[in-house]
Backbone as numpy.savetxt, mean C-alpha at the origin, in Angstrom:
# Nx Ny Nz CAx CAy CAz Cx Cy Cz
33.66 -19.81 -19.98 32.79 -20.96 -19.70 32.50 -21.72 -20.99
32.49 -23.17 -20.81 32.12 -24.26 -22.22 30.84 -24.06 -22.47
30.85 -24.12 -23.55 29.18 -24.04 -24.16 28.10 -25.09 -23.84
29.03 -26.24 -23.62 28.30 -27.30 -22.57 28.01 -26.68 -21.43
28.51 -26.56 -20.68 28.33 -26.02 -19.24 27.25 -24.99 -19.61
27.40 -23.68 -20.05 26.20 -23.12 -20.34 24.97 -23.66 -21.19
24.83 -24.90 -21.59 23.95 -25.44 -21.98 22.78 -26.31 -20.67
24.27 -26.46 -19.73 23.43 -27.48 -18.46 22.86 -25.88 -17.73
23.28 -24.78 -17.61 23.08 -24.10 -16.61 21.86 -23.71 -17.02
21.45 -23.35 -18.62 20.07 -22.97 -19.00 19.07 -24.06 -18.89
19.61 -25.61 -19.11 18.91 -26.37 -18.27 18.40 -26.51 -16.83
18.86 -26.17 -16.21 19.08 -26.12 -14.38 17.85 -25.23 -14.38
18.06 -23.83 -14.84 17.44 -22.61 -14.91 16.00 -22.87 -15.31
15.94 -23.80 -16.18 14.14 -23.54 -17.26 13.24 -24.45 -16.74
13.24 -24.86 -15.84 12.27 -25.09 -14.95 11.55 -23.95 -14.23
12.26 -23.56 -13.56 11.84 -22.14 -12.44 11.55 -21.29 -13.87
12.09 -21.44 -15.21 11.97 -20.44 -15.91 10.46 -20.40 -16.60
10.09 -21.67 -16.58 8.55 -21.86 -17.36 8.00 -21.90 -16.41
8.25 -22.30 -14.94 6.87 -21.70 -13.88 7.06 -20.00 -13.82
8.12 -19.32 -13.84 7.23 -18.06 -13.84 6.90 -17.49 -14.67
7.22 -17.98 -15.97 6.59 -17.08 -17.21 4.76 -17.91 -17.12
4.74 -18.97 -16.29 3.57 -19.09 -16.61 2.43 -18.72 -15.49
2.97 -18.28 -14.16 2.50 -17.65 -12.91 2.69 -16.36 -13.24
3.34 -15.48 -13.74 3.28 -13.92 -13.87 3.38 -13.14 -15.33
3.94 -14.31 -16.38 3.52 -13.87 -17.48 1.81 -13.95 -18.12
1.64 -15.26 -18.20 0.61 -15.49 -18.94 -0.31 -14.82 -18.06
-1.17 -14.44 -16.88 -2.03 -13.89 -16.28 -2.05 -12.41 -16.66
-0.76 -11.72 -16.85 -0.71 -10.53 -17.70 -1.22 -10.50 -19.06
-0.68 -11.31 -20.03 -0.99 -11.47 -21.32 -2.96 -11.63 -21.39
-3.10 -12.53 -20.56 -4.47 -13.10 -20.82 -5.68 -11.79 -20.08
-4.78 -10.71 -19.68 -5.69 -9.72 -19.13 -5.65 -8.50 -19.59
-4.64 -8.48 -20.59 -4.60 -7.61 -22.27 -5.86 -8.08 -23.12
-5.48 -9.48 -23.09 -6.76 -10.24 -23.71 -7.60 -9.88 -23.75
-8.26 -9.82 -22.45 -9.41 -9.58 -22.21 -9.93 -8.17 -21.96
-8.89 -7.25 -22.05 -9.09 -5.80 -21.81 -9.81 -5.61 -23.64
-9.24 -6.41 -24.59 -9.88 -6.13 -25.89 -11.19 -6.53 -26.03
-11.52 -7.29 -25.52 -12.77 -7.86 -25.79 -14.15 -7.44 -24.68
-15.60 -7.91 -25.19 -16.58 -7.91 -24.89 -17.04 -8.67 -23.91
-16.56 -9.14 -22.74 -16.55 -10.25 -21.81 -17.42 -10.47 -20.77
-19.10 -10.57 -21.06 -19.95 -10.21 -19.81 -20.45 -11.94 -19.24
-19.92 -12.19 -18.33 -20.32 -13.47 -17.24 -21.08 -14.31 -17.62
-22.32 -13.49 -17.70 -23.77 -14.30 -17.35 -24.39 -13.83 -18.95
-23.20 -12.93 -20.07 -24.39 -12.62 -21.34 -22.95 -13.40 -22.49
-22.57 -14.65 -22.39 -21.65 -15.20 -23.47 -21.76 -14.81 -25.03
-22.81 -15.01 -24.78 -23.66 -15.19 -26.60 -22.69 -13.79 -26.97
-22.62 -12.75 -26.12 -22.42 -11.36 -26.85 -20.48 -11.11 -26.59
-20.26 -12.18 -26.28 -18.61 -12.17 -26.58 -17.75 -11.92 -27.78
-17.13 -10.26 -28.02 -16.61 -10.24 -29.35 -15.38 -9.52 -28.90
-14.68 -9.39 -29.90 -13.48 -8.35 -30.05 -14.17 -7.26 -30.16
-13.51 -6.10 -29.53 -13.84 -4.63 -29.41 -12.95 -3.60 -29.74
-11.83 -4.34 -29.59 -10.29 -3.41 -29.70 -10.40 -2.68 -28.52
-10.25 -0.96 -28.77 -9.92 -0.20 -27.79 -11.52 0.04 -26.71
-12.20 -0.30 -27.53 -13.29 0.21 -26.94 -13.69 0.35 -25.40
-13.39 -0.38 -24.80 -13.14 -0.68 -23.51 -12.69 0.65 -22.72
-11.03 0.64 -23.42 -10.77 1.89 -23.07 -11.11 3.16 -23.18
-11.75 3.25 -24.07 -12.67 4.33 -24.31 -13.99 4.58 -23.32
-14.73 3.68 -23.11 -15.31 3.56 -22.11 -15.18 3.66 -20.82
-14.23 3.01 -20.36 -13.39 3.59 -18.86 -13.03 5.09 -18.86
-12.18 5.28 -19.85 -11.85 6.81 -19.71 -12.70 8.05 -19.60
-14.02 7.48 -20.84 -14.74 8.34 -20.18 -15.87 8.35 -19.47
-16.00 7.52 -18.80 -16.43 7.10 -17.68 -16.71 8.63 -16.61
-17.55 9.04 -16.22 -17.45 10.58 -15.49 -17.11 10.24 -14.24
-17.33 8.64 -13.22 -17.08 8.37 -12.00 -15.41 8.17 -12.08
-14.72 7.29 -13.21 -13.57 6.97 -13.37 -12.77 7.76 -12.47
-12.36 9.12 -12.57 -12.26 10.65 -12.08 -11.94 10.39 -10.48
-13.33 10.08 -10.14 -13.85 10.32 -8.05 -13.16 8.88 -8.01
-12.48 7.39 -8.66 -12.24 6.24 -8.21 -10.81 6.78 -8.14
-10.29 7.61 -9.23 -8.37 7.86 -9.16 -8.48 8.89 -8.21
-9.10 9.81 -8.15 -8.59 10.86 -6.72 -8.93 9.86 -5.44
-9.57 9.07 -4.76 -10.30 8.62 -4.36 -8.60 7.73 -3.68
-8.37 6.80 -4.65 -7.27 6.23 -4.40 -5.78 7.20 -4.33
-5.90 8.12 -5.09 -4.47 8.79 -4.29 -4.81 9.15 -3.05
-5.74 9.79 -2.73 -5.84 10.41 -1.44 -5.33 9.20 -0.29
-6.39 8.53 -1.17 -6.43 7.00 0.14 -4.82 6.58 0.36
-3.76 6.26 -0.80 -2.51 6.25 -0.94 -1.47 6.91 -0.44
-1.50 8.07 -1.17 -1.19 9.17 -0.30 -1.12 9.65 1.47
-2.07 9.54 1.33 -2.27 9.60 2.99 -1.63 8.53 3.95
-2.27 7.09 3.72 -1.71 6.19 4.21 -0.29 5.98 4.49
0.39 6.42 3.22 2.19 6.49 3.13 2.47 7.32 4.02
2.29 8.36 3.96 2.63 9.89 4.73 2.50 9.22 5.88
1.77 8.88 6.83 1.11 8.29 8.18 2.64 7.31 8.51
2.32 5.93 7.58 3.32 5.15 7.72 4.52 5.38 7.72
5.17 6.47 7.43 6.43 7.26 6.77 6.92 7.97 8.30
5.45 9.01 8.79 5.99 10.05 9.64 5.94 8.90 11.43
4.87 8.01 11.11 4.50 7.24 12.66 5.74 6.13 12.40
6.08 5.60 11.79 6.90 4.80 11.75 8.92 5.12 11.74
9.14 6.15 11.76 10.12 7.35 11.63 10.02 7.29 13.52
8.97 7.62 13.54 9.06 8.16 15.30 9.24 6.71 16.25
8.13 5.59 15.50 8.51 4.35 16.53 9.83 3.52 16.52
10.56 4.34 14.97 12.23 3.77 14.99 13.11 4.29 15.67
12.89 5.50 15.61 13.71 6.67 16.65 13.20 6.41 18.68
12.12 6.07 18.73 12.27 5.52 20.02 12.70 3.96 20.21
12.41 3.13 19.62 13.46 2.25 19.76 14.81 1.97 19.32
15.11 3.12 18.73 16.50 3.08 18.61 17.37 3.14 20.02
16.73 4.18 20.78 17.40 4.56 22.04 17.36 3.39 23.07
18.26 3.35 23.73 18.96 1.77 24.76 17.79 2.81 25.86
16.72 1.82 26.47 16.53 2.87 27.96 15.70 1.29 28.55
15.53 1.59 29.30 14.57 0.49 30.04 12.88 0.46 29.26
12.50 -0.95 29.23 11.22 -1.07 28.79 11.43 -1.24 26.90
12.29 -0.93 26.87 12.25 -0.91 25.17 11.42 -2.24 24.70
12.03 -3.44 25.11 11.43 -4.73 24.48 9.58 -4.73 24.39
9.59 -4.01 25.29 8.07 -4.03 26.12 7.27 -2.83 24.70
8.21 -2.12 24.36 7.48 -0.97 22.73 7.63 -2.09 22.08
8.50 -2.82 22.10 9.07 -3.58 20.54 8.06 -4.24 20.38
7.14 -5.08 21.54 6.22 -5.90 21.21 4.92 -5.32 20.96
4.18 -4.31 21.46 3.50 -3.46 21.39 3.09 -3.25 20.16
4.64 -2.67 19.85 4.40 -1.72 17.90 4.02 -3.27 17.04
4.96 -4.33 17.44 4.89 -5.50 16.38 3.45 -5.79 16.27
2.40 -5.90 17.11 1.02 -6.44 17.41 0.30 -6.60 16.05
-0.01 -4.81 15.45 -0.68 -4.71 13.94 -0.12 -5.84 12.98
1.52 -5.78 13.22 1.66 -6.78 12.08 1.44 -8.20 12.23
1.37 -8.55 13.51 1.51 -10.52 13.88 -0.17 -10.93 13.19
-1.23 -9.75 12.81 -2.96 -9.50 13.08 -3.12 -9.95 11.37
-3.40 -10.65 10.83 -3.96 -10.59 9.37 -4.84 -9.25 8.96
-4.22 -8.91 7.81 -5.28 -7.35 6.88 -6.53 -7.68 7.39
-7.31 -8.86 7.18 -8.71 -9.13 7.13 -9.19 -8.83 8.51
-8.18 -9.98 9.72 -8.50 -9.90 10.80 -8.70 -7.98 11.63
-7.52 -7.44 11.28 -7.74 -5.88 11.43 -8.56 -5.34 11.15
-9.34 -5.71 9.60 -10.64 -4.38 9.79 -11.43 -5.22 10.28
-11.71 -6.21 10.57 -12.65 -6.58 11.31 -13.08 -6.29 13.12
-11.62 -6.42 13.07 -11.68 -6.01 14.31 -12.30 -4.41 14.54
-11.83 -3.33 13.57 -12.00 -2.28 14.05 -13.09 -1.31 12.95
-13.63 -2.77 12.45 -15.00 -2.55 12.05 -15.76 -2.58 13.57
-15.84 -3.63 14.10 -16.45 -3.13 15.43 -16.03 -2.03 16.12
-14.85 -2.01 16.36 -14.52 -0.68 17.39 -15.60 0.77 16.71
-15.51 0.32 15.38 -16.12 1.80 14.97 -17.29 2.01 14.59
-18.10 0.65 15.04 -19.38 0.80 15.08 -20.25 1.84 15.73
-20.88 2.44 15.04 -21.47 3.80 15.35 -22.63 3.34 16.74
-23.07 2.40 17.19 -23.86 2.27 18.07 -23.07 1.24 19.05
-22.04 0.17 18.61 -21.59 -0.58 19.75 -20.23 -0.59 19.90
-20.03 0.32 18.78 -18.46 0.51 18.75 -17.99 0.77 20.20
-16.40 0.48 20.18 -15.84 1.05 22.00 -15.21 2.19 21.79
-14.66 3.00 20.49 -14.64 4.16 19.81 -15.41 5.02 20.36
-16.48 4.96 20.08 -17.55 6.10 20.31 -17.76 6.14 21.96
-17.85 5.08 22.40 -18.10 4.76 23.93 -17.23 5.70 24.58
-16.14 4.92 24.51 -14.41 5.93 25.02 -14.62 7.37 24.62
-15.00 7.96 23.81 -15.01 9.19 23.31 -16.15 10.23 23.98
-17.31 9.34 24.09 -18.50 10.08 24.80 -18.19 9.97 26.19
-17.00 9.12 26.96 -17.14 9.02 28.20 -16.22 9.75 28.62
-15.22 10.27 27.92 -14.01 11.09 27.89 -14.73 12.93 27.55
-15.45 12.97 26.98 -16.66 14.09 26.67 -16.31 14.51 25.34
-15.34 14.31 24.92 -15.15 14.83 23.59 -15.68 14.91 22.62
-16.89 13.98 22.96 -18.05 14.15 21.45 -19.50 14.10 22.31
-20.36 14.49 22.02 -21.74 14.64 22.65 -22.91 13.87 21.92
-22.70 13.00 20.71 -23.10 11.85 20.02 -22.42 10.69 19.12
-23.08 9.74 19.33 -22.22 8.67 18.68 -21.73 9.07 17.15
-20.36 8.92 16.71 -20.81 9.33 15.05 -20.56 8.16 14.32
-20.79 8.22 13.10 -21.04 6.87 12.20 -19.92 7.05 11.32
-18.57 6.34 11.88 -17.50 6.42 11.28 -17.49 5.56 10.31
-18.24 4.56 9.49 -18.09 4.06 8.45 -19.13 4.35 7.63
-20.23 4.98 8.01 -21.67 5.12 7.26 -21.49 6.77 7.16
-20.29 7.77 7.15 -20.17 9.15 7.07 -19.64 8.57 6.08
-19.54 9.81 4.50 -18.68 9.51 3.01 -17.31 10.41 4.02
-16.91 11.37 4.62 -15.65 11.46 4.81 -14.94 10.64 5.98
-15.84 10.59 6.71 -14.91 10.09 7.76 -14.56 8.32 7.45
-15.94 8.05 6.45 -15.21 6.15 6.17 -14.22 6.51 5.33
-13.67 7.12 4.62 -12.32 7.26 3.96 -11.27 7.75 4.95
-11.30 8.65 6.17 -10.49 8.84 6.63 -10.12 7.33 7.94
-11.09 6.79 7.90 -10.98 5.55 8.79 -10.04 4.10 8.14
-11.25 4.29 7.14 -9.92 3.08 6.44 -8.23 3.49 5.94
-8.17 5.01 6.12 -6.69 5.66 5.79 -5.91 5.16 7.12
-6.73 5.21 8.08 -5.75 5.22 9.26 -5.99 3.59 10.11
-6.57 3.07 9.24 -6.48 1.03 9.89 -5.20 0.67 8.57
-5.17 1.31 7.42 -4.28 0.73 6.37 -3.08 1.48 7.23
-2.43 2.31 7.61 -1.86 2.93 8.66 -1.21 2.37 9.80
-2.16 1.69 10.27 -2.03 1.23 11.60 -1.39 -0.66 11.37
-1.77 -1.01 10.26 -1.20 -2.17 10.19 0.36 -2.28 9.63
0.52 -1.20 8.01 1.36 -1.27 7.76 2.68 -0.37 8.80
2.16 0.22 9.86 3.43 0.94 10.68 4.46 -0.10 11.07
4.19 -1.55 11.65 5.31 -2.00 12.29 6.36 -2.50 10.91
5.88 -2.68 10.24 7.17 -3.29 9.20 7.83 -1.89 8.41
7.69 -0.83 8.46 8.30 0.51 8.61 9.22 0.84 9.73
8.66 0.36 10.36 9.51 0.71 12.15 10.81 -0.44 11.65
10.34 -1.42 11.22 11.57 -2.76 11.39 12.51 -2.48 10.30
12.44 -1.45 9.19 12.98 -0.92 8.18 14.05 -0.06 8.34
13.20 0.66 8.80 13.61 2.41 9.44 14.53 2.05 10.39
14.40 1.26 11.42 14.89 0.94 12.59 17.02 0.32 11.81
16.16 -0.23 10.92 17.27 -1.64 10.54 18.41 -0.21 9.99
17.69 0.25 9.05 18.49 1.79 8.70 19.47 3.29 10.10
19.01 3.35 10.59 19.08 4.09 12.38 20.68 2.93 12.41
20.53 2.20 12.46 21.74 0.97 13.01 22.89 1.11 12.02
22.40 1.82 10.69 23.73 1.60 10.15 24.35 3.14 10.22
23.56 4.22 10.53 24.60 5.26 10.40 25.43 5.14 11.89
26.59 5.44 11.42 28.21 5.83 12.42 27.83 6.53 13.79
27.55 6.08 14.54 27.63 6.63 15.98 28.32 7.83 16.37
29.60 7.63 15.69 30.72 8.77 15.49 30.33 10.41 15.43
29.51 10.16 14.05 28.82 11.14 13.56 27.61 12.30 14.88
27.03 11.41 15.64 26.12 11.44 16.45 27.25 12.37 17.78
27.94 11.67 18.05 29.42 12.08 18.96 29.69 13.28 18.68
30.48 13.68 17.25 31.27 14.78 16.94 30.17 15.78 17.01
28.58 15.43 16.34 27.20 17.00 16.75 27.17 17.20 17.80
27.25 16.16 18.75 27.03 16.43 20.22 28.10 17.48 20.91
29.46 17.03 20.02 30.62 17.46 20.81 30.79 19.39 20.32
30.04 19.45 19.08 30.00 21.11 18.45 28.49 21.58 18.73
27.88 20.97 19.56 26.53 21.54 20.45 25.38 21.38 19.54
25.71 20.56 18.76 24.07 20.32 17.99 23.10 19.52 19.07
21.89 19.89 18.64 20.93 19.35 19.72 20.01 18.38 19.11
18.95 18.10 19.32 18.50 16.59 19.16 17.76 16.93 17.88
17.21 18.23 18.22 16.16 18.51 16.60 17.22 18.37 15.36
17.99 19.20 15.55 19.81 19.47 14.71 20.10 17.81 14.49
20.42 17.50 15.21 20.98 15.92 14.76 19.87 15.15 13.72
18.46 15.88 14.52 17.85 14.65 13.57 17.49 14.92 12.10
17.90 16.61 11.59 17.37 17.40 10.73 19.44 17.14 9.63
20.40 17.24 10.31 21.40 17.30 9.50 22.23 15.56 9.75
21.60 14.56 10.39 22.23 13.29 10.43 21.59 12.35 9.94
20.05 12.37 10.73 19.59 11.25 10.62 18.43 11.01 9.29
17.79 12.11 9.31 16.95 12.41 8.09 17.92 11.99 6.52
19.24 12.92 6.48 19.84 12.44 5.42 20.61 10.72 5.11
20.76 10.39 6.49 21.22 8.73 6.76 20.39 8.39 6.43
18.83 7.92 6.35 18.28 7.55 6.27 17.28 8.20 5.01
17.86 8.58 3.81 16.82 9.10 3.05 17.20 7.77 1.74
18.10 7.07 1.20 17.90 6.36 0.53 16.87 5.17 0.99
16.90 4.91 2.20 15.64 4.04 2.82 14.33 4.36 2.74
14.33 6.04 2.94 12.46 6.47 2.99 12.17 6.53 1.27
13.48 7.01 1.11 12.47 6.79 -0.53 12.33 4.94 -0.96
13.36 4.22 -0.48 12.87 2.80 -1.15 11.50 2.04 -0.17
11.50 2.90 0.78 10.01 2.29 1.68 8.80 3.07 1.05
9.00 4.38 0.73 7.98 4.87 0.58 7.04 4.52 -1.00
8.40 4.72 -1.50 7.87 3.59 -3.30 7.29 2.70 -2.73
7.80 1.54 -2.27 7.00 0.21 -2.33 6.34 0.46 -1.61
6.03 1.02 -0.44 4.81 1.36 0.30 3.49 2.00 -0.53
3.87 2.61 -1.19 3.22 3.64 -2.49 2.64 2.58 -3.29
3.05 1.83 -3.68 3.02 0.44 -4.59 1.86 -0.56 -4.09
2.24 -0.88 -2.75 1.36 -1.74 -1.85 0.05 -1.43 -1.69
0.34 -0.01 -1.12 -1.08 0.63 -0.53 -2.27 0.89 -1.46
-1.45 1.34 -2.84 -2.28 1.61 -4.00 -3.56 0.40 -4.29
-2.47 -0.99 -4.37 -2.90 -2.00 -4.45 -4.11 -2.64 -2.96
-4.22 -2.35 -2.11 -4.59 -2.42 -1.01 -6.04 -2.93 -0.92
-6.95 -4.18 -0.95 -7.66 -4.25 -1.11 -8.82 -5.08 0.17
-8.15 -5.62 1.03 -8.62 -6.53 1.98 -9.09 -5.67 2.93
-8.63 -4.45 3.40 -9.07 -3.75 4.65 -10.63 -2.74 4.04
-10.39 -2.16 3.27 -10.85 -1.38 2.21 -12.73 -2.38 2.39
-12.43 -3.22 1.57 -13.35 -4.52 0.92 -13.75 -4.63 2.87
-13.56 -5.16 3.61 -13.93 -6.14 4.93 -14.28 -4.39 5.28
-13.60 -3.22 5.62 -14.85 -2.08 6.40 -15.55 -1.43 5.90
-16.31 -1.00 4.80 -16.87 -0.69 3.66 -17.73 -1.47 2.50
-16.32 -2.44 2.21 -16.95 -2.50 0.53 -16.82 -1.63 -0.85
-16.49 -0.38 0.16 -16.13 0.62 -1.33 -17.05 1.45 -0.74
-18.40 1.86 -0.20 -19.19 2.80 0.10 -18.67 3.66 1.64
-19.35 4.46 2.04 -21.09 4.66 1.35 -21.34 5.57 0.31
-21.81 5.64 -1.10 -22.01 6.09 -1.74 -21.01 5.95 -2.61
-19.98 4.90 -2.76 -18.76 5.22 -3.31 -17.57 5.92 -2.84
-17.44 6.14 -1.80 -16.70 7.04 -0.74 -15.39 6.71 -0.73
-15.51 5.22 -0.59 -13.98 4.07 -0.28 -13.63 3.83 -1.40
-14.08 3.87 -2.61 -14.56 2.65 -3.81 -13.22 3.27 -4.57
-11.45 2.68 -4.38 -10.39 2.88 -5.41 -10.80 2.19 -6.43
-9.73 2.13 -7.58 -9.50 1.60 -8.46 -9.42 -0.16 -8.52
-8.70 -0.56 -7.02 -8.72 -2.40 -6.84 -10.23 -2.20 -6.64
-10.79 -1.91 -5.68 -12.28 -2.10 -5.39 -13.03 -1.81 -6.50
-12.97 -1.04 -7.69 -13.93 -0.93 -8.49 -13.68 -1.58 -9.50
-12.61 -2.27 -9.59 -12.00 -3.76 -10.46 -12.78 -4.99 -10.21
-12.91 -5.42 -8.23 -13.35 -6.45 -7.92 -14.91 -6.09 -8.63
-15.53 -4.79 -8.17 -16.90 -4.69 -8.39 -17.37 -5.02 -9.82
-16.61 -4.52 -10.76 -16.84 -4.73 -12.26 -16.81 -6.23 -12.62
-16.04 -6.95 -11.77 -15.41 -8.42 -12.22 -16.66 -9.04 -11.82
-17.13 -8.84 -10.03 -17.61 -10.34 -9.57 -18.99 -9.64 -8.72
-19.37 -8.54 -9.54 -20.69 -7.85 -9.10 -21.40 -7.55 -10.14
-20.65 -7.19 -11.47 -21.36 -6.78 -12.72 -21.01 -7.83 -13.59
-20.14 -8.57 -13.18 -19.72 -9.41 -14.30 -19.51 -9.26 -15.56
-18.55 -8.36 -15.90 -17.94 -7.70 -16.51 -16.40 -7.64 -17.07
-16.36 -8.39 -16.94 -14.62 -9.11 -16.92 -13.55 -8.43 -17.99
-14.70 -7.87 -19.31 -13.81 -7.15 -20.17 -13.46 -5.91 -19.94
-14.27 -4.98 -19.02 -14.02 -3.81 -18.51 -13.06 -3.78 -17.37
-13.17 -5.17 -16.31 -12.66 -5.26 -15.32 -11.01 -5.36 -15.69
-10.95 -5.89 -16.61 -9.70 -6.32 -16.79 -9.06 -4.94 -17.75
-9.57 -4.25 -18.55 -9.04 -2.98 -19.07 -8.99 -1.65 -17.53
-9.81 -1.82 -16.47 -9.10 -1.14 -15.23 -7.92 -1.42 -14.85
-7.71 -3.12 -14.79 -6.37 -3.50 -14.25 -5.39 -3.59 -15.33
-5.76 -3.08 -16.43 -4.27 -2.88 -16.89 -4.00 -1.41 -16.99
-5.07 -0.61 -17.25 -4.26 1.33 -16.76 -3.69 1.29 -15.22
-4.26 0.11 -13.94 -3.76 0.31 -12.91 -2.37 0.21 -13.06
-1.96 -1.46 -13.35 -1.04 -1.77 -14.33 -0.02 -0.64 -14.51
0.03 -0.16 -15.52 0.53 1.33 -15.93 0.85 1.81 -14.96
-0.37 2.67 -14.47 0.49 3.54 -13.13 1.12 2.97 -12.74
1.28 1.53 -12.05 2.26 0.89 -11.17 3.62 0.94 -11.29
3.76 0.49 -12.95 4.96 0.26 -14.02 5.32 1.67 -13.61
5.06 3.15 -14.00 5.09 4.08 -14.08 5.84 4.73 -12.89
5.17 4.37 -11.85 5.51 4.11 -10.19 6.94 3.35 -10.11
7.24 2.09 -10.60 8.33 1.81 -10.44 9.34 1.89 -10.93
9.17 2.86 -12.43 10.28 2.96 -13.07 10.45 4.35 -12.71
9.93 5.09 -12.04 10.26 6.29 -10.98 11.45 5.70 -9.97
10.78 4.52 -9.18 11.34 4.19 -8.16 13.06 4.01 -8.30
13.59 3.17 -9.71 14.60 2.44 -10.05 15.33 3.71 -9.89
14.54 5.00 -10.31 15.47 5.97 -11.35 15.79 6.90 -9.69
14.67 7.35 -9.23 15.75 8.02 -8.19 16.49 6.88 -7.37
16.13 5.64 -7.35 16.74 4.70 -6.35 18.77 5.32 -7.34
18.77 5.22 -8.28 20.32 4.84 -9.38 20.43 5.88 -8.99
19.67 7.43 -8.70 20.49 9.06 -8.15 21.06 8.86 -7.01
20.40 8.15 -6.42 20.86 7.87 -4.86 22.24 6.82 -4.37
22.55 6.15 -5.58 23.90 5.34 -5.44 22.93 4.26 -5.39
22.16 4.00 -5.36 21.96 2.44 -5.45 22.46 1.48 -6.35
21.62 -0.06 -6.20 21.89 -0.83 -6.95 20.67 -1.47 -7.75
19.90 -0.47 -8.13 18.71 -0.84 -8.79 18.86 -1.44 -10.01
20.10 -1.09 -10.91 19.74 -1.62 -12.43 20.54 -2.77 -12.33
């Protein structure tokens, strides 16, 4: 290629090239920035350089601790859910039978629903006095009082595990599903034809067909969920007592409750980290697996 020609093409290019260094670079840079410094809202006068100090402060922080277990669990869990429920709603619509379209629309529902609109919605359902949760449950007999699924410290963490759950399942199913379609039918034929049975097929065919997919869903799912802040924030807030309260939620709280912007912003860059950390995991078993990550 002429050196002209590669002169027009880096032209062509540096447009798109200075909007994103200035949409995803500089917002990084400027939140290093501010991870150094003294940055309180409403107290300017006391704005200085601090260096690490910040970090020092976060780290040892004694709650810091209950916000990172707090969020794996919450993470953790959520994936697992999305991983094992979404596995099962691909495997039944994989199969040709009557009614299928009629699941397809069903499962899609969580996702057509906005994050916000979802916990809202099932902020009511789980209203401890008007919820239809508790109603259905006492009328079915299974519980003998209303319980206070967002005002309990375990059960509001296990609630918002399973609405972050319930939304992210259908775009797992449409993943998983898309994956199911590409292994060889053939394969499915010849187990059938040496008497493997359905557990067998799904333990020596389909599990391994489909494992470069669960690990690239489950990373970015891992990634997402971590980050997860709208369902969390709209049924909770982060309580009661701190119960809900990850690492995004105790970012927003530091930022636009304490006004605190220099601390807030030294959380989001160790989050930061893990993430980086998280994805350069991801690249590396993605390249064991034959991919095309690098």
């Amino acid at each position: 290629m002429k050196k002209a020609d590669q002169r027009a093409g880096v032209l062509f290019i540096l447009p798109a090239l200075l909007v994103l260094l200035t949409v995803v670079l500089y917002p990084i840079i400027h939140t290093l920035y501010l991870s150094l410094q003294s940055k309180i809202l409403i107290a300017p006068q006391r704005d200085q350089f601090v260096g690490i100090q910040n970090y020092m402060n976060v780290l040892s922080d004694p709650e810091m601790l209950s916000y990172v277990w707090i969020t794996v669990v919450f993470t953790v869990s959520s994936v697992v859910l999305k991983l094992i429920l979404g596995l099962c709603g691909a495997l039944l619509l994989n199969v040709k039978r009557k009614g299928t379209k009629v699941y397809w629309s069903i499962f899609m529902i969580p996702w057509l629903i906005p994050s916000v609109v979802a916990a809202l919605i099932w902020r009511w359902m789980l209203h401890d006095q008007f919820g239809i949760v508790n109603h259905v449950l006492l009328q079915v007999g299974l519980i003998e009082h209303r319980i206070a699924w967002l005002s309990d410290q375990a059960l509001a963490l296990l609630s918002v595990i399973i609405v972050d759950a319930w939304v992210g399942i259908p775009f797992m199913i449409v993943v998983l599903l898309a994956g199911l379609n590409t292994i060889p039918r053939e394969w499915y034929e010849a187990a059938m034809v040496d008497g493997a049975n359905a557990w067998q097929r799904l333990i020596y065919i389909t599990l391994p067909g489909l494992r470069p997919m669960l690990l690239v869903m489950g990373t970015l799912s891992f990634i997402g969920t971590f980050n997860s802040f709208n369902i969390i924030y709209t049924m909770t807030g982060g309580g009661p007592v701190g119960s809900t309260r990850t690492l995004i939620i105790h970012t927003h709280q530091l930022a636009f409750t304490e006004y605190d912007f220099g601390l807030a912003a030294t959380v989001s860059v160790l989050t930061l980290i893990f993430i980086l950390i998280s994805t350069y995991t991801y690249r590396r078993k993605l390249v064991q697996e034959g991919g095309k990550a690098s």
